[in-house]
C-alpha positions as a Python dict, from the first residue, in 0.01 Angstrom:
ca = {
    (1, 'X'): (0, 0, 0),
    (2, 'X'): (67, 171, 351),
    (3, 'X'): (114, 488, 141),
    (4, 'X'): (-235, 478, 42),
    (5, 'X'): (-427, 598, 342),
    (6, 'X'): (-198, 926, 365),
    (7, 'X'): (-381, 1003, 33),
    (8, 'X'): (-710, 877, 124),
    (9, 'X'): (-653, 1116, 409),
    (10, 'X'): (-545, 1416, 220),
    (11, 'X'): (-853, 1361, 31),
    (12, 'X'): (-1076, 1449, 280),
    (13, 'X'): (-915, 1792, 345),
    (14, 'X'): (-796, 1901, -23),
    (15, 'X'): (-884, 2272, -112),
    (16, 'X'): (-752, 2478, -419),
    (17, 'X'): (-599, 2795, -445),
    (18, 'X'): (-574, 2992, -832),
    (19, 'X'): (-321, 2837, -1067),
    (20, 'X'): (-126, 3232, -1117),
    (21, 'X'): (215, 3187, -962),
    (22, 'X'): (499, 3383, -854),
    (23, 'X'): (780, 3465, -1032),
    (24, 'X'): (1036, 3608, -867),
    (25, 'X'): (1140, 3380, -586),
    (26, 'X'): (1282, 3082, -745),
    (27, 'X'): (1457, 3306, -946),
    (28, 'X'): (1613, 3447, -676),
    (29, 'X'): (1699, 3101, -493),
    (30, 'X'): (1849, 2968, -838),
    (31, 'X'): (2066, 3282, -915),
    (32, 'X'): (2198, 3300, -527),
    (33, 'X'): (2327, 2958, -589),
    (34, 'X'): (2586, 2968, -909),
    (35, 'X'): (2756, 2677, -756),
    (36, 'X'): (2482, 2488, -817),
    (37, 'X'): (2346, 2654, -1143),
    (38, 'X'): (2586, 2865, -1303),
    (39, 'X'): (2601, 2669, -1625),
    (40, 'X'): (2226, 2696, -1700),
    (41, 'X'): (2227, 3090, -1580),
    (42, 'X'): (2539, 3177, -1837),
    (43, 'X'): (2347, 2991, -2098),
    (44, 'X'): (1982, 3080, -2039),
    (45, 'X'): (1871, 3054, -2421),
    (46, 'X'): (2066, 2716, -2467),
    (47, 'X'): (1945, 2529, -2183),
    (48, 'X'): (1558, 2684, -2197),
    (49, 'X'): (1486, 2565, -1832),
    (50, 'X'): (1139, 2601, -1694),
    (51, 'X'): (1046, 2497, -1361),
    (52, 'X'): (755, 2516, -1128),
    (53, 'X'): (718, 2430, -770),
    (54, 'X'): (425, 2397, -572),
    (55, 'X'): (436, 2445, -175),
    (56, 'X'): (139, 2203, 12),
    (57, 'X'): (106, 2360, 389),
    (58, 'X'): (-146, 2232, 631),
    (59, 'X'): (-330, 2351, 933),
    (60, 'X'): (-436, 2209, 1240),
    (61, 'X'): (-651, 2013, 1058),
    (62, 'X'): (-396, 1858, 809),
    (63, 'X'): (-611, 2075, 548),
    (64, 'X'): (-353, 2119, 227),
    (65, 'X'): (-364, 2453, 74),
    (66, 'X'): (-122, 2539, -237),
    (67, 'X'): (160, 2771, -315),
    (68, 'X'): (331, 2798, -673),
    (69, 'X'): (649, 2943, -786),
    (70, 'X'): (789, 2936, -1129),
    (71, 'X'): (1094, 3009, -1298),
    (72, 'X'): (1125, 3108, -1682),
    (73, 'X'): (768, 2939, -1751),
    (74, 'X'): (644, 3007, -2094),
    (75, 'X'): (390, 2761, -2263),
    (76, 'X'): (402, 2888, -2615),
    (77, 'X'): (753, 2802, -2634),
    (78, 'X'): (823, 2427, -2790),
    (79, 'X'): (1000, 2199, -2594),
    (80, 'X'): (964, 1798, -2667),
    (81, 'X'): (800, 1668, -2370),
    (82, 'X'): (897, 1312, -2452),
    (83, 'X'): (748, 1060, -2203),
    (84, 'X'): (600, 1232, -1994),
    (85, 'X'): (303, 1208, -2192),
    (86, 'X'): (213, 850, -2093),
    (87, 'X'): (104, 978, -1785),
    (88, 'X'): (-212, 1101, -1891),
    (89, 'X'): (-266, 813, -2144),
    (90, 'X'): (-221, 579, -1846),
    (91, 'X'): (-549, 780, -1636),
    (92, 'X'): (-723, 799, -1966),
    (93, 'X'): (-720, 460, -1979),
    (94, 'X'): (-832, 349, -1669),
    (95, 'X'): (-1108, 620, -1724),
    (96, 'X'): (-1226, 465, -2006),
    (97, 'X'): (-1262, 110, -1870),
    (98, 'X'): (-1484, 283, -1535),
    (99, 'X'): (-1694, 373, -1855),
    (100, 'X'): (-1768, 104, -2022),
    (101, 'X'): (-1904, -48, -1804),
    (102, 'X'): (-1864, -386, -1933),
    (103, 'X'): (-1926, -695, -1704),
    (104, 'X'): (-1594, -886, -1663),
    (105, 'X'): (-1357, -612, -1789),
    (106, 'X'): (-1097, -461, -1597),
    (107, 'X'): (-763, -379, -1590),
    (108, 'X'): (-645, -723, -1565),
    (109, 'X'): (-840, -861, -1858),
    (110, 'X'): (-621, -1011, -2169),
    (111, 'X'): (-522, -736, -2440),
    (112, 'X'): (-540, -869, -2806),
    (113, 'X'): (-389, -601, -2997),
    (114, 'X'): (-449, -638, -3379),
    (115, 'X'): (-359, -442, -3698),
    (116, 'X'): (-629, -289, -3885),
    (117, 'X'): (-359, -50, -4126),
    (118, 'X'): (-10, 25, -4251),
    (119, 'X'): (274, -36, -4002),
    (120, 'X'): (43, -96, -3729),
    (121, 'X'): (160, -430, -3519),
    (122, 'X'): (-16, -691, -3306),
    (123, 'X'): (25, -813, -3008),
    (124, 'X'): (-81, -1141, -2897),
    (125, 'X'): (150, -1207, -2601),
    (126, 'X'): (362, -1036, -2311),
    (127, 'X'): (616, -1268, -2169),
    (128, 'X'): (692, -987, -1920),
    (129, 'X'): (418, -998, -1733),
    (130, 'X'): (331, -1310, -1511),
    (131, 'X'): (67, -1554, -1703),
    (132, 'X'): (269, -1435, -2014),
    (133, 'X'): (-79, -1229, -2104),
    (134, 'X'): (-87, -846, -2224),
    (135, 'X'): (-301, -626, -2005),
    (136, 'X'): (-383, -297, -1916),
    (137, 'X'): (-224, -305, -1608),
    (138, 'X'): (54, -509, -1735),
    (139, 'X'): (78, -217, -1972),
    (140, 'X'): (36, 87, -1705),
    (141, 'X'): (295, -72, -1450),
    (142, 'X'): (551, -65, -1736),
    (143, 'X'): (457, 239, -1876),
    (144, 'X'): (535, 395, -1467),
    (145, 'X'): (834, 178, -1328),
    (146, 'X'): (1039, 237, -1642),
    (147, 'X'): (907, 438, -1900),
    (148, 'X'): (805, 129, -2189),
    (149, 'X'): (738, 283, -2469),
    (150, 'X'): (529, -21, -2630),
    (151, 'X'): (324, 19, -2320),
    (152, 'X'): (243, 359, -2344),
    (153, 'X'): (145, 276, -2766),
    (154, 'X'): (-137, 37, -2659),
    (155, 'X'): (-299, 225, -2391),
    (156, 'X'): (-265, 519, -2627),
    (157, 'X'): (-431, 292, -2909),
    (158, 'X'): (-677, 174, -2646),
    (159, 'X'): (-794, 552, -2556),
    (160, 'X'): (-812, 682, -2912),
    (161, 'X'): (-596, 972, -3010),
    (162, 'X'): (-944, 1189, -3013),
    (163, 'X'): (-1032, 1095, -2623),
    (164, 'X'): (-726, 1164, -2521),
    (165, 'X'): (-744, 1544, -2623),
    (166, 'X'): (-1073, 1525, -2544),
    (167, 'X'): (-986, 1466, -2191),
    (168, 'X'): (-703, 1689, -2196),
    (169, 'X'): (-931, 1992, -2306),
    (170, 'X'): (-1179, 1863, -1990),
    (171, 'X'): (-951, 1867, -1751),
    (172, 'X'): (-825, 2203, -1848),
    (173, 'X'): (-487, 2067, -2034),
    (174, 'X'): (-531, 2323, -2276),
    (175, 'X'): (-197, 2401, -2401),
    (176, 'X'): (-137, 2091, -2481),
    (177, 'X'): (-187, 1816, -2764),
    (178, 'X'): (-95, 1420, -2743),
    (179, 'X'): (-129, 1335, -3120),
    (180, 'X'): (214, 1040, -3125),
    (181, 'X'): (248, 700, -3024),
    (182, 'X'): (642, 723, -2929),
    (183, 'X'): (994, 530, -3062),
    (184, 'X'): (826, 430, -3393),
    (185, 'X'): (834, 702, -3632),
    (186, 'X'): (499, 790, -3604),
    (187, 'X'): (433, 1035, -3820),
    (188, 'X'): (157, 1159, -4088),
    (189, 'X'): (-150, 942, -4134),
    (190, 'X'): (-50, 660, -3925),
    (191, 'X'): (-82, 898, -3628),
    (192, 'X'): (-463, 930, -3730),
    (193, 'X'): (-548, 564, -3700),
    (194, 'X'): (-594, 344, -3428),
    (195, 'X'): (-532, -71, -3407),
    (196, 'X'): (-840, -285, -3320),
    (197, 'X'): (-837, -432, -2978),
    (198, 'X'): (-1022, -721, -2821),
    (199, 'X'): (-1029, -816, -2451),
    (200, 'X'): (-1078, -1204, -2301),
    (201, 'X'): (-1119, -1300, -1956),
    (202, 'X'): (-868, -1584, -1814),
    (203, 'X'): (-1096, -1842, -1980),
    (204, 'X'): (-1036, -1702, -2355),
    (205, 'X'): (-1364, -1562, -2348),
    (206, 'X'): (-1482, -1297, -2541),
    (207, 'X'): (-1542, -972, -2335),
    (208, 'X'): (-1517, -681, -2574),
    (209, 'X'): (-1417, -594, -2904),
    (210, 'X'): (-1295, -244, -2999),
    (211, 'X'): (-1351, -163, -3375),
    (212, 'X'): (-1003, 17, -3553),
    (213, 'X'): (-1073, 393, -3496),
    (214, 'X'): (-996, 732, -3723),
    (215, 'X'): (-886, 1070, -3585),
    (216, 'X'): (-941, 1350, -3871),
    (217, 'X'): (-848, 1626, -3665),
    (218, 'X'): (-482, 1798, -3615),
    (219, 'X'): (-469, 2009, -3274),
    (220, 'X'): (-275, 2332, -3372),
    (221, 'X'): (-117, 2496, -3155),
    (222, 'X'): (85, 2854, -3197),
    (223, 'X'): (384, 2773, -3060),
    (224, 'X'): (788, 2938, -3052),
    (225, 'X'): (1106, 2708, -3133),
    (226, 'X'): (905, 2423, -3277),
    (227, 'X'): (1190, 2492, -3586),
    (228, 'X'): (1524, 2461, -3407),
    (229, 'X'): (1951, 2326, -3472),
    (230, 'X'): (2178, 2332, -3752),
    (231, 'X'): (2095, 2003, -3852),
    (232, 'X'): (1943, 1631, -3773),
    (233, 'X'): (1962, 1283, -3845),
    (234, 'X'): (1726, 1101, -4035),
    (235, 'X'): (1542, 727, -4074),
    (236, 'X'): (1851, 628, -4249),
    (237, 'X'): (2086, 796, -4000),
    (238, 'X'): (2181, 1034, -4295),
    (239, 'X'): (2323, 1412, -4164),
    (240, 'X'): (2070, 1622, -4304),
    (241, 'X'): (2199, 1984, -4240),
    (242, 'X'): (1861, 2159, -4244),
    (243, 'X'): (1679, 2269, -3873),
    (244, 'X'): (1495, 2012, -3766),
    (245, 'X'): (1112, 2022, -3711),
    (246, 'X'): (900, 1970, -3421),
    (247, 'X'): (589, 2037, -3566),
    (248, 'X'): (286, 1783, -3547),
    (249, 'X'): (459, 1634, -3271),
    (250, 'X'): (328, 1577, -2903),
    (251, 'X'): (312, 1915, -2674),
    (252, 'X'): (294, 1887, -2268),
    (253, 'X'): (320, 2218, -2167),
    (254, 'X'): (475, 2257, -1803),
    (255, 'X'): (182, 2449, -1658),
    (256, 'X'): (-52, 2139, -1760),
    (257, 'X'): (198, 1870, -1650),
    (258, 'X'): (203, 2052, -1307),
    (259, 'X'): (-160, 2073, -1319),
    (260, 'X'): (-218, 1714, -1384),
    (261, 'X'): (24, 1627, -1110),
    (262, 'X'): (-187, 1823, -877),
    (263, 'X'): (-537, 1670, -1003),
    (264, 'X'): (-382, 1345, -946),
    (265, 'X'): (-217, 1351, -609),
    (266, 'X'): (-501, 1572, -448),
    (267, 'X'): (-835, 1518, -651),
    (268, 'X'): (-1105, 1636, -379),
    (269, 'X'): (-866, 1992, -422),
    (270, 'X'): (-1058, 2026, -727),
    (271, 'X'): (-1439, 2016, -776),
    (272, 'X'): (-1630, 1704, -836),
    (273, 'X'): (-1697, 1777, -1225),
    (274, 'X'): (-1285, 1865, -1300),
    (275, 'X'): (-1164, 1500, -1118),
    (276, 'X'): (-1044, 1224, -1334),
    (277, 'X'): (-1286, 922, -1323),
    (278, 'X'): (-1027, 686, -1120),
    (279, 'X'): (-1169, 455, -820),
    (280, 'X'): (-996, 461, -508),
    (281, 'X'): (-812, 140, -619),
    (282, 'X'): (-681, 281, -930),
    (283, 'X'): (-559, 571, -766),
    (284, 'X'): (-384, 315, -503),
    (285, 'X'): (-218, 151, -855),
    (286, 'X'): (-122, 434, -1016),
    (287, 'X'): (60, 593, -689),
    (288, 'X'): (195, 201, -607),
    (289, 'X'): (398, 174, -962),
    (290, 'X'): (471, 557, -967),
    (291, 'X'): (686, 511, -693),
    (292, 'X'): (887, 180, -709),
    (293, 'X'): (1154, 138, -794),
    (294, 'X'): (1288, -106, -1033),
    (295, 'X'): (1491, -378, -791),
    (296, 'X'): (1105, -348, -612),
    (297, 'X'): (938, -531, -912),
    (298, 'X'): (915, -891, -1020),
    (299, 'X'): (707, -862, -1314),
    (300, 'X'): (853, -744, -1497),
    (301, 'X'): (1181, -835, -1374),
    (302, 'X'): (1465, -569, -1459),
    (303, 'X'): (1862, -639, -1470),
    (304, 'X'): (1979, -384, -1247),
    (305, 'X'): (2295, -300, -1506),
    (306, 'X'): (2013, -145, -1706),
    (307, 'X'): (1802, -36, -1474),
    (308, 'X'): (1928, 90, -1135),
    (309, 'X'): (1739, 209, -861),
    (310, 'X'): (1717, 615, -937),
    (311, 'X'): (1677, 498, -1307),
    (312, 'X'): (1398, 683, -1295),
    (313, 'X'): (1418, 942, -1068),
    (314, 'X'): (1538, 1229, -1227),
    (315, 'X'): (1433, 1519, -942),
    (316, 'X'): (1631, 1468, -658),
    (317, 'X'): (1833, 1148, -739),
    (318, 'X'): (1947, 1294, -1109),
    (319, 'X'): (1976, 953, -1186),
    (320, 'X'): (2258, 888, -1057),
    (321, 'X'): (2381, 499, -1053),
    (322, 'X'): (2555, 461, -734),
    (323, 'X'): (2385, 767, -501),
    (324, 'X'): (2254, 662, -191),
    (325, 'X'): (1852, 631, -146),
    (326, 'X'): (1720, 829, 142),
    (327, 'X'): (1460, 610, 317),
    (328, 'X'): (1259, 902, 417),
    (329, 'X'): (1188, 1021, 62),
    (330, 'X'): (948, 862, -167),
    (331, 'X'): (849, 1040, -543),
    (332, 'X'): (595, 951, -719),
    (333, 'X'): (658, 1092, -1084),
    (334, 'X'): (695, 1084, -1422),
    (335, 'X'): (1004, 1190, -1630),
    (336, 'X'): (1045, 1241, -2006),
    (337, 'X'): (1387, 1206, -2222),
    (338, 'X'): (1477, 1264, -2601),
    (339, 'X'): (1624, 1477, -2838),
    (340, 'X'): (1837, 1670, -2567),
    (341, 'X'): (1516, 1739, -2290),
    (342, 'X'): (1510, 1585, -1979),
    (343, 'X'): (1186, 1648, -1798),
    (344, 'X'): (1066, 1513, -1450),
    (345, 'X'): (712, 1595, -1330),
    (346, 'X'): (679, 1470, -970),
    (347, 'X'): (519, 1469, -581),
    (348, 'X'): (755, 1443, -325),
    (349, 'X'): (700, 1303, -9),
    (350, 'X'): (932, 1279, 339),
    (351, 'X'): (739, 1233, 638),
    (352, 'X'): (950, 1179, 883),
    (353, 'X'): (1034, 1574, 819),
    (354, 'X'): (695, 1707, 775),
    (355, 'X'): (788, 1773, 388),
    (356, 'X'): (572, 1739, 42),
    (357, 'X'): (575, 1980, -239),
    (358, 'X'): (544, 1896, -616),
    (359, 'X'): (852, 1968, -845),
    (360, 'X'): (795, 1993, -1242),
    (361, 'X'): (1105, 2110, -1454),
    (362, 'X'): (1270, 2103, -1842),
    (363, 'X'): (1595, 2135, -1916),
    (364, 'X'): (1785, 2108, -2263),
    (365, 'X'): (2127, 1991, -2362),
    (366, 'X'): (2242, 2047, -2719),
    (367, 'X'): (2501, 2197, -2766),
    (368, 'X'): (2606, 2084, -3155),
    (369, 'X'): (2275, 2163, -3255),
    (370, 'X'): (2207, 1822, -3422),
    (371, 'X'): (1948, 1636, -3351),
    (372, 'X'): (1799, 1301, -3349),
    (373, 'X'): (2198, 1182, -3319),
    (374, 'X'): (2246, 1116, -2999),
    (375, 'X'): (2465, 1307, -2835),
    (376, 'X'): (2349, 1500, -2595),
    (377, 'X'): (2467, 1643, -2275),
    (378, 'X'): (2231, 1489, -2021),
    (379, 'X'): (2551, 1345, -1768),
    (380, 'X'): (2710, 1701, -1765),
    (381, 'X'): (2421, 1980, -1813),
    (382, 'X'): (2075, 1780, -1762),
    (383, 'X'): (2087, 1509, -1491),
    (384, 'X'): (2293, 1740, -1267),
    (385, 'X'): (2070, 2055, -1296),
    (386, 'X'): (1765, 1783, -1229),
    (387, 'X'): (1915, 1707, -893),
    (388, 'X'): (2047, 2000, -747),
    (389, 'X'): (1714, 2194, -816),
    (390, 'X'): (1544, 1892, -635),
    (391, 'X'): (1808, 1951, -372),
    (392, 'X'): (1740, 2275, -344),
    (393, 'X'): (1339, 2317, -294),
    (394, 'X'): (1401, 2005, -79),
    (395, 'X'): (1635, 2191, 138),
    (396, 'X'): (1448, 2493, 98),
    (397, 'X'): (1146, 2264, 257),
    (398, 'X'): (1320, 2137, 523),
    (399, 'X'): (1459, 2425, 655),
    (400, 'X'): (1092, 2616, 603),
    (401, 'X'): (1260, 2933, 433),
    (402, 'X'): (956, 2989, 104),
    (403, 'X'): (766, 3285, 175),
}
């Protein structure tokens, strides 16, 4: 909560600068340091990093203005962007409840998700949460502590898969599509539909009731490597030796996630008509449950063997187990994970130093070509490269040396 008037204060004094970026000096930085990144520079094609880094300065006046830098960024080439497309969902949903408008509904309300067509499933109960109730907050701070994926399916199913492109196309996500729920096979028409929904207030009242909703439309994008491997597994965990396909699947280009990381940490940057519809309390959530850390929460409540600490915190930490937590830093992010891409999207604070910049990066591990098998080379290739090139702006902030 104490975090919350730094933001309300860099609210007042946000100002944006054009989204073009250079190119050339994290490049530089990266290839000056191959004892930090010589496996993904001898393996550019296999590793298809992309990374971009925003500098915040401030004058006298603590008014932010913006820097970018980006390495290897290309948003017509594929990668999967995994989870880091619940962050989105989660705004879009607390949008949509500011617009209803509906007495007595908020995010605390009781979700009723039902089942309106094939493989859709309800959901009656959460005994996560702490009245054993679903909710959309219930929902959001498991979808941001630790990545649920059932979370991230009924605020997705609560949004509609058409509002949630139709918000990514207003807020100028354009090279991107959300079309999935995640970790359930969904695929073909099941994508299209949407489960009815009902809300009740702590009485078992009636508050709203969302009808089962249809999405016709497809979202193509022209994209490069949406076709990649030697071979993948499928349903049945069968070897098919055929490339495997990315196409119709969910696309988060870097550009937008670094975009919608900006939009979110520094709204009043942007001009009244391009800000997402959040209150000044639903910012304070979203930022509140972006940054804690598992051990930090008590509903849910997470067994630290499966969830440590930098669990989560792929930039800087690389999510290491046993690494030790600088007290100065806090991160508020979102990372992404599956089929071989690791993917962190994140602000990152240390006062005490004078520091903030926002880090968003992809990197790729894959190196039999299979997919959909597990075996990937996130502890050697992905997690390290995620912390070093956190390290490295980090450093690079700290000792003031970006142009």
């Amino acid at each position: 909560m104490r975090n919350f008037s730094l933001f309300l204060f860099m609210f007042l004094f946000g100002e944006l600068q054009a989204q073009d970026f250079d190119t050339q000096y994290l490049k530089q930085q990266i290839e000056s340091r191959p004892d930090l990144f010589s496996t993904i520079l001898n393996h550019p094609d296999l590793h298809e990093v992309q990374v971009l880094y925003t500098q915040i300065n401030r004058n006298g006046k603590k008014a932010p203005t913006f820097k970018t830098y980006g390495y290897n960024v290309n948003a017509t080439r594929y990668f999967y962007p995994a989870s880091t497309v619940k962050l989105p969902v989660v705004i879009f949903a607390l949008e949509k409840l500011n617009e209803l408008k509906i007495k007595g509904l908020d995010k605390e309300s009781i979700m009723v998700t039902d089942s309106a067509f094939k493989g859709q499933t309800k959901v009656l109960q959460d005994i996560t949460s702490a009245d054993g109730k679903p909710s959309i907050a219930h929902y959001i701070k498991k979808v941001l502590i630790t990545s649920d994926n059932d979370g991230y399916n009924r605020l997705f199913e609560f949004v509609g898969r058409a509002t949630v492109n139709q918000k990514m196309q207003k807020y100028g996500l354009v090279k991107s599509r959300i079309v999935n729920r995640l970790a359930i096979g969904d695929a073909g028409e099941s994508t299209k539909h949407s489960n009815p929904i009902r809300f009740y207030d702590k009485q078992n009242k009636l508050i709203y009731a969302q009808a089962a909703s249809y999405d016709p439309l497809d979202y193509p994008l022209k994209l490069t490597r949406e076709i990649v491997g030697k071979g993948y597994l499928n349903a049945k965990e069968e070897l098919i030796m055929e490339p495997f396909s990315f196409e119709n699947k969910n696309v988060f280009a870097l550009e937008d996630q670094h975009l919608l990381m900006k939009k979110l940490m520094f709204p009043t940057a942007f001009p009244k008509n391009e800000r997402f519809n959040l209150t000044a309390s639903d910012y304070e959530f979203i930022y509140k449950y972006m940054s804690m850390l598992p051990q930090e929460s008590d509903f849910p409540k997470y067994n630290p063997v499966e969830f440590w600490p930098t669990y989560s915190k792929m930039l800087f930490y690389g999510r290491e187990k046993n690494i030790e937590i600088d007290p100065n830093v806090k991160i508020y992010n979102k990372y992404g994970d599956s089929y071989g891409f690791i993917i962190d999207n994140a602000y990152i604070v240390d006062k005490q130093n004078g520091i903030e910049f926002i880090l968003t990066a992809v990197v790729q591990s894959n190196k039999d070509e299979i997919y959909n098998d597990g075996k990937y080379e996130y502890l050697d290739i992905c997690y390290p490269f995620m912390k070093n090139i956190g390290k490295l702006i980090y450093d690079l902030e700290k000792q003031k040396k970006t142009p």
